[in-house]
KOLVO-495531 format. One line per field, with one value per residue (C-alpha): residue number from 0; x, y, z; residue in one letter. Coordinates in steps of 0.25 Angstrom, whole numbers, plus 5000, padded with zeros to 4 digits. Layout:
residues N
num	[NUM|...]
X	[X|...]
Y	[Y|...]
Z	[Z|...]
residuo	[A|...]
end
This chain:
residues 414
num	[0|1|2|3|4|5|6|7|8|9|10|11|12|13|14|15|16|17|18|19|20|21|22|23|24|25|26|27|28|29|30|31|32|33|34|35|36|37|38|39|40|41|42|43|44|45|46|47|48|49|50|51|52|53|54|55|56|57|58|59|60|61|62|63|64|65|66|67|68|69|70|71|72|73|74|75|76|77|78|79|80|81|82|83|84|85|86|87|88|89|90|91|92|93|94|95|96|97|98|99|100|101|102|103|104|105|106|107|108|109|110|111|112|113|114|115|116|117|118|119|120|121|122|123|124|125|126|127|128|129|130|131|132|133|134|135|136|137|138|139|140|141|142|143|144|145|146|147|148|149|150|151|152|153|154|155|156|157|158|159|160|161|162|163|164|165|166|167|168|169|170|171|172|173|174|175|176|177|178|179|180|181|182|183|184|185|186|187|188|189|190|191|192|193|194|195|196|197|198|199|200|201|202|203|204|205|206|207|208|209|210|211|212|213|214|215|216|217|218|219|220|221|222|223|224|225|226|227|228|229|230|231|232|233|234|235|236|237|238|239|240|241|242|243|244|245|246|247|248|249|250|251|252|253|254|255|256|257|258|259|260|261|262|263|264|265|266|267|268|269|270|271|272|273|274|275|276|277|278|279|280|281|282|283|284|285|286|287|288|289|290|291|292|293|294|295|296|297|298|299|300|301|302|303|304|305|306|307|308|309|310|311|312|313|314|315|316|317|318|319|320|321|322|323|324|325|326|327|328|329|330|331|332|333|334|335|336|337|338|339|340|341|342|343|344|345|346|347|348|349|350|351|352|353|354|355|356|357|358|359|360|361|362|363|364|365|366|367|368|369|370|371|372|373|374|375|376|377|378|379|380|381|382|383|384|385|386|387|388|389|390|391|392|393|394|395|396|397|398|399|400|401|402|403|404|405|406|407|408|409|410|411|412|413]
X	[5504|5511|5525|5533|5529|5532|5545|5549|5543|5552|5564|5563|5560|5571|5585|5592|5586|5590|5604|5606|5617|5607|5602|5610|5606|5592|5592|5598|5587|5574|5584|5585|5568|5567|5576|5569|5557|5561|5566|5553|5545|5552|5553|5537|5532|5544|5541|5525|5526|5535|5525|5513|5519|5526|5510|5504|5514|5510|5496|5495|5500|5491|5482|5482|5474|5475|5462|5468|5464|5470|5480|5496|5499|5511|5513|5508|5498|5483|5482|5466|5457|5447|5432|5425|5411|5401|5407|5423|5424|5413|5421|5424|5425|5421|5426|5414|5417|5429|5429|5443|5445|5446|5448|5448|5452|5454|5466|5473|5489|5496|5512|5516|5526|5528|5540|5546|5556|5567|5563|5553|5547|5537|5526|5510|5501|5490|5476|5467|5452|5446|5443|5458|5462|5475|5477|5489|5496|5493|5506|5513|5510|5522|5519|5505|5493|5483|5478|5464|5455|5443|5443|5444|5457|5464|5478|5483|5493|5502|5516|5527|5539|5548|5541|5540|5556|5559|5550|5554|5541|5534|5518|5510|5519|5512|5516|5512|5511|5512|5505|5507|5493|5489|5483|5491|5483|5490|5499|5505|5495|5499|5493|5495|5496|5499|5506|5498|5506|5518|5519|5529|5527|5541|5539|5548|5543|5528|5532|5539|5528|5515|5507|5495|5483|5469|5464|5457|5472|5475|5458|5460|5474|5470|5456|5448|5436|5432|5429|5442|5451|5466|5465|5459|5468|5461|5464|5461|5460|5470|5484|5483|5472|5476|5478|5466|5458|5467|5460|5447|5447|5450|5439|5431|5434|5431|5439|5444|5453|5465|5469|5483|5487|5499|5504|5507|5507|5519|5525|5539|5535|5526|5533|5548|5538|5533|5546|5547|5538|5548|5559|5550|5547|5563|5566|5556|5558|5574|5570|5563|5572|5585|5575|5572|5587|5589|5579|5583|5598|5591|5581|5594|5602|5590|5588|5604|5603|5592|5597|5595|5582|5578|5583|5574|5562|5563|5567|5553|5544|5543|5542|5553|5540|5537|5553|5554|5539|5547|5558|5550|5542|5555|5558|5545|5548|5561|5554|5541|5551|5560|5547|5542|5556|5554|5541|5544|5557|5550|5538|5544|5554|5542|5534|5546|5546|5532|5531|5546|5550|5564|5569|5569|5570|5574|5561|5568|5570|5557|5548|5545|5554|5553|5551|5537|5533|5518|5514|5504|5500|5497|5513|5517|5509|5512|5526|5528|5521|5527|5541|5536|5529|5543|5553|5546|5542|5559|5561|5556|5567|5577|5569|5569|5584|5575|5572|5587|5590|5591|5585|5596|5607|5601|5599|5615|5622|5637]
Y	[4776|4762|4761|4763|4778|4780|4775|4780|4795|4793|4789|4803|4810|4807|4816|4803|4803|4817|4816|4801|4798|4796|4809|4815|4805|4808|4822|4820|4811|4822|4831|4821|4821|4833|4839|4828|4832|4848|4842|4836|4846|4857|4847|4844|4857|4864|4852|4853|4869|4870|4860|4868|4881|4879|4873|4883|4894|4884|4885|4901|4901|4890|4885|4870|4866|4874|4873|4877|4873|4864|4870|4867|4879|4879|4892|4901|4910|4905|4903|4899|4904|4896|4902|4902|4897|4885|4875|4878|4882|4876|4875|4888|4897|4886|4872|4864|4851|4848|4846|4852|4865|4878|4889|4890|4903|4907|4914|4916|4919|4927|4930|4943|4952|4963|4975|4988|4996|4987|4972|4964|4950|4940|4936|4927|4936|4929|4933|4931|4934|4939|4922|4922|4915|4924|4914|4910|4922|4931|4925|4927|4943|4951|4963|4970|4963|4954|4960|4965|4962|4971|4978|4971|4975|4976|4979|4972|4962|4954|4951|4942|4948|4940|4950|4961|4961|4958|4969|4980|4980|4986|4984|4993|4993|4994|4988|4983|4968|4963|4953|4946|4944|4937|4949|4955|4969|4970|4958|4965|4966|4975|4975|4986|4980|4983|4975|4975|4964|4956|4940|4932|4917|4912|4903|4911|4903|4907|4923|4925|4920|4927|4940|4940|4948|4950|4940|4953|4956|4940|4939|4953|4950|4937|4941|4931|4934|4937|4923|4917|4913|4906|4894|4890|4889|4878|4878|4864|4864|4852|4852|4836|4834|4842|4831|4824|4840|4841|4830|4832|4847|4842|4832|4843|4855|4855|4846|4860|4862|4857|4856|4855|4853|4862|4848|4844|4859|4861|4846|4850|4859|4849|4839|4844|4850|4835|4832|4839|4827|4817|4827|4827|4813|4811|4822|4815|4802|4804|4813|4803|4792|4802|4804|4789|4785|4795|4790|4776|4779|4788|4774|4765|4774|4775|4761|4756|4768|4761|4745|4744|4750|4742|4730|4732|4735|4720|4714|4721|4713|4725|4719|4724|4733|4738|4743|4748|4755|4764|4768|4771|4781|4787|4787|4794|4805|4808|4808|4816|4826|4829|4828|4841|4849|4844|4850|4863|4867|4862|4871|4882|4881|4880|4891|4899|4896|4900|4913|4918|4913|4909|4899|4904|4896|4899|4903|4898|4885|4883|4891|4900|4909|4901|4887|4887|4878|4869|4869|4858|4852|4838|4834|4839|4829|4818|4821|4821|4807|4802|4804|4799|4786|4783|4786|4777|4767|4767|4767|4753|4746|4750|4747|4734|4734|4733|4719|4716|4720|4709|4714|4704|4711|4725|4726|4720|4730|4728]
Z	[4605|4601|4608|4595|4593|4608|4610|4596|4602|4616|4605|4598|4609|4618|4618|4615|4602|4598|4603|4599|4588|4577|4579|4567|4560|4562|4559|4547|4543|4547|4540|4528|4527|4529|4518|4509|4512|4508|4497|4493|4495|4487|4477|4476|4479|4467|4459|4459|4459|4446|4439|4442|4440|4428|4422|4426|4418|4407|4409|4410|4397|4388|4400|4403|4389|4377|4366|4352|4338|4330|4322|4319|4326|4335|4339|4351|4343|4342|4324|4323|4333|4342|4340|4353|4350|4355|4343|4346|4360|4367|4378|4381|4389|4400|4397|4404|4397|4403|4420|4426|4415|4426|4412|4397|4392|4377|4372|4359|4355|4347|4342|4341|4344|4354|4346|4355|4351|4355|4354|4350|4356|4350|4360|4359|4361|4371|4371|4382|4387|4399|4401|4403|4416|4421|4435|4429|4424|4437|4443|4432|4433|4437|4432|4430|4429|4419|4406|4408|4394|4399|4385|4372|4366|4379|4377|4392|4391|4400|4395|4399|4408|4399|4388|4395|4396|4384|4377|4390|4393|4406|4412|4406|4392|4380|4367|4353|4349|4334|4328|4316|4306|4295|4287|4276|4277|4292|4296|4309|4318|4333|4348|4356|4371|4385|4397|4410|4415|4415|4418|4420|4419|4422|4409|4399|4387|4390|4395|4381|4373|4379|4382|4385|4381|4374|4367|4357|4351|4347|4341|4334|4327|4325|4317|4327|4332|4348|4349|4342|4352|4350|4361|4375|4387|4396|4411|4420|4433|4438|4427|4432|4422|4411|4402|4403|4402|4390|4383|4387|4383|4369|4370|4373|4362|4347|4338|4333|4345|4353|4366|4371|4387|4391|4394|4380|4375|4384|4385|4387|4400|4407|4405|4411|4422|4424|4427|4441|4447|4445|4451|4462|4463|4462|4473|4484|4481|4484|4496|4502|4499|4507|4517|4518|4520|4531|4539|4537|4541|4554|4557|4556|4566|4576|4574|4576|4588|4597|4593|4609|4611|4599|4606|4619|4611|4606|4616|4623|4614|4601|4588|4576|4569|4584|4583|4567|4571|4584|4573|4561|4573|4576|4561|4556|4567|4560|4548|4552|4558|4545|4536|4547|4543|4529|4529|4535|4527|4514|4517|4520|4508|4499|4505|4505|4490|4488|4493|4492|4481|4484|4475|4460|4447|4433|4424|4413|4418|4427|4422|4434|4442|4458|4462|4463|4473|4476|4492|4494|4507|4500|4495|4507|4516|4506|4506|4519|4523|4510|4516|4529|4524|4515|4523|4535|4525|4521|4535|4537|4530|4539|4552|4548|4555|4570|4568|4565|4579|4590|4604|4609|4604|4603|4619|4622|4629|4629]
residuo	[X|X|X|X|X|X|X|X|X|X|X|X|X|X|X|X|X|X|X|X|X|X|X|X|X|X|X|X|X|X|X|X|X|X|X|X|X|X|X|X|X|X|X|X|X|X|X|X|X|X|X|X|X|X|X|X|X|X|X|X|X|X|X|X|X|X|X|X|X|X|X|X|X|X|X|X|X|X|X|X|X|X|X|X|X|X|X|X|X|X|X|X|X|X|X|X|X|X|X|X|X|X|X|X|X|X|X|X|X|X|X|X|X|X|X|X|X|X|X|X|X|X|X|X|X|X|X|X|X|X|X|X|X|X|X|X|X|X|X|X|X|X|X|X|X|X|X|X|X|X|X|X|X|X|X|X|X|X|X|X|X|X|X|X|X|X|X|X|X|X|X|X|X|X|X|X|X|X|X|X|X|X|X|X|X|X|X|X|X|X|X|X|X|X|X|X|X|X|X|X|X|X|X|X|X|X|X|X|X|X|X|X|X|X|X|X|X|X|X|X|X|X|X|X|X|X|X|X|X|X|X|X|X|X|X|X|X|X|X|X|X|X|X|X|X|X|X|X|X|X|X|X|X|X|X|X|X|X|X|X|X|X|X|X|X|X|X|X|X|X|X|X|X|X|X|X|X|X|X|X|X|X|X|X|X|X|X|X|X|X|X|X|X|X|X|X|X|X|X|X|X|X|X|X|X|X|X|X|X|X|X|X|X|X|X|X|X|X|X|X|X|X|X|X|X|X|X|X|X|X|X|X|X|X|X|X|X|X|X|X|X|X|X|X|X|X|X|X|X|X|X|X|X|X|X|X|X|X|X|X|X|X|X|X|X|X|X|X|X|X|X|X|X|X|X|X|X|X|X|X|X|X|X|X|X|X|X|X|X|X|X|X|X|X|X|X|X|X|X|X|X|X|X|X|X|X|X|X|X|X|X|X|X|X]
end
């Protein structure tokens, strides 16, 4: 144990310490860290839990790459099928070409609207196969349960809450759906269907447009064939590489067909949701910096407290480092301590969050009905040496005042 550690150790331990006039001043400073560091790590963890959650509604609803044709059509329905053979979709239904692809699943939309006796409401009718991957719509379940497509013309369907309200309807309702057709003989054509569950996404824009159903009803009102499809939602495994899986998807399907990353389909979204990184960066670096100046005013006063003991040191033979190096211990205990409150009042707050669910947030705003908030053991370690390594590293400025004091005159006693 070098001398520094062990006489800072004896400094902290002793009543004197606890009860000296910079006492207050201290505990204002652990208090100051630790407060930051709560801070911190609601802001990471909301901040990182907002963007993820927020994608991954996104992704329910188009997966992270959409494979269309090319066509000018900018509406939600699928116009010209896809045919699923060996020359158009190769690729499907196992996307072996491209490393880092976890699902493609094909689906095909179409607009129609749902009439009762009282109001009427416009929706895209989804279509979906047994293929479907349902991991992102089982939270979003309330009520009932996921369509089952075990016979060919199954009627199941899982409808919006937003929907639901606005048509009065309940689990287990049925209903008839209109659709719109090119032929003159018939031009109206009708599904009869049944709600088996009710979802509700948080993401107003998305639960007022979709229901989700067989993919039969779109190829039977459509006149497409069983292996005429509208699109393929493509699922990668790591959302940090979508743009570079976005191109080489496209580098490896026809020349017939497009592919579109929800990051330029839905520009507007990812873009604002981009924008919480820089809140976060913001929010840490100012925490630190309010941390920072009140361990420096909390080292001045220890420093200006112990001029004397200072003096002796000196005037014993240590060097000016020797002396800064006994401070910056005592410092970093300060700091160690209101980074261990930090820890446990940010955790706690977080976890209460996660399983609790106290704090609630506008849908219509943020797109989900909580904070939702990410828990990961790797930003917390590296926030808490980060504040320790910056608030030390801050800390060395002002212990440059030791080497201003004369042993001489710091030992006089009048």
């Amino acid at each position: 144990m070098n001398y520094e550690y062990f006489i800072a150790k004896r400094i902290i331990g002793t009543k004197a310490y606890k009860s000296s006039i910079s006492a207050p001043i201290i505990k204002i400073g652990i208090a100051a860290i630790a407060v930051g560091m709560v801070v911190m790590m609601i802001a990471i963890a909301t901040g990182i839990g907002l963007q993820e959650k927020i994608r991954d509604k996104v992704v329910a609803f188009n997966g992270h790459i959409s494979v269309t044709n090319y066509d000018s059509n900018a509406s939600q329905e699928s116009i010209f099928p896809i045919t699923l053979d060996d020359k158009t979709a190769s690729f499907y239904p196992d996307f072996k070409t491209v490393d880092g692809i976890s699902h493609i699943q094909a689906v095909a939309t179409i607009f129609g609207v749902i009439m009762t006796d009282s109001v009427f409401e416009g929706a895209v009718f989804k279509g979906v196969g047994k293929e479907y991957d349902w991991k992102y719509f089982e939270e979003f379940i309330v009520q009932g349960r996921i369509p089952s497509f075990d016979t060919k013309w199954s009627e199941e369907v899982l409808v919006s809450k937003y929907l639901a309200d606005r048509l009065n309807f309940k689990l287990n309702d049925r209903f008839q759906m209109h659709f719109l057709k090119e032929d003159s003989k018939k031009p109206i054509s009708s599904v009869g269907l049944k709600i088996v569950g009710i979802y509700n996404s948080g993401f107003q824009d998305f639960d007022a447009t979709y229901l989700v159903g067989n993919l039969r009803h779109v190829q039977r009102i459509n006149k497409w064939d069983e292996n005429q499809i509208g699109n393929f939602e493509v699922f990668i495994k790591d959302y940090d590489d979508i743009d570079r899986l976005g191109v080489e998807v496209f580098q490896n399907t026809p020349s017939t067909l497009n592919t579109v990353t929800i990051n330029d389909k839905f520009y507007s979204i990812i873009e604002w949701v981009k924008i919480f990184d820089k809140n976060i960066y913001g929010i840490i670096g100012i925490m630190i910096l309010v941390a920072g100046i009140n361990m420096i005013t909390a080292l001045l006063v220890l420093i200006l407290e112990r001029t004397q003991m200072i003096g002796i040191l000196k005037a014993l033979g240590s060097s000016n480092w020797s002396v800064r190096k006994l401070f910056l211990y005592n410092a970093s205990h300060l700091i160690v301590l209101g980074l261990f409150w930090g820890n446990v009042l940010g955790l706690g707050i977080l976890f209460a969050q996660k399983y609790f669910k106290i704090f609630p947030l506008d849908p219509s705003v943020y797109y989900v009905t909580e904070a939702p908030v990410y828990i990961s053991v790797g930003y917390v370690v590296a926030l808490n040496v980060g504040t320790l390594v910056l608030c030390l590293l801050m800390l060395l400025i002002p212990s440059f005042i030791i080497t201003k004091i004369s042993p001489v005159k710091a030992i006089r006693f009048d």
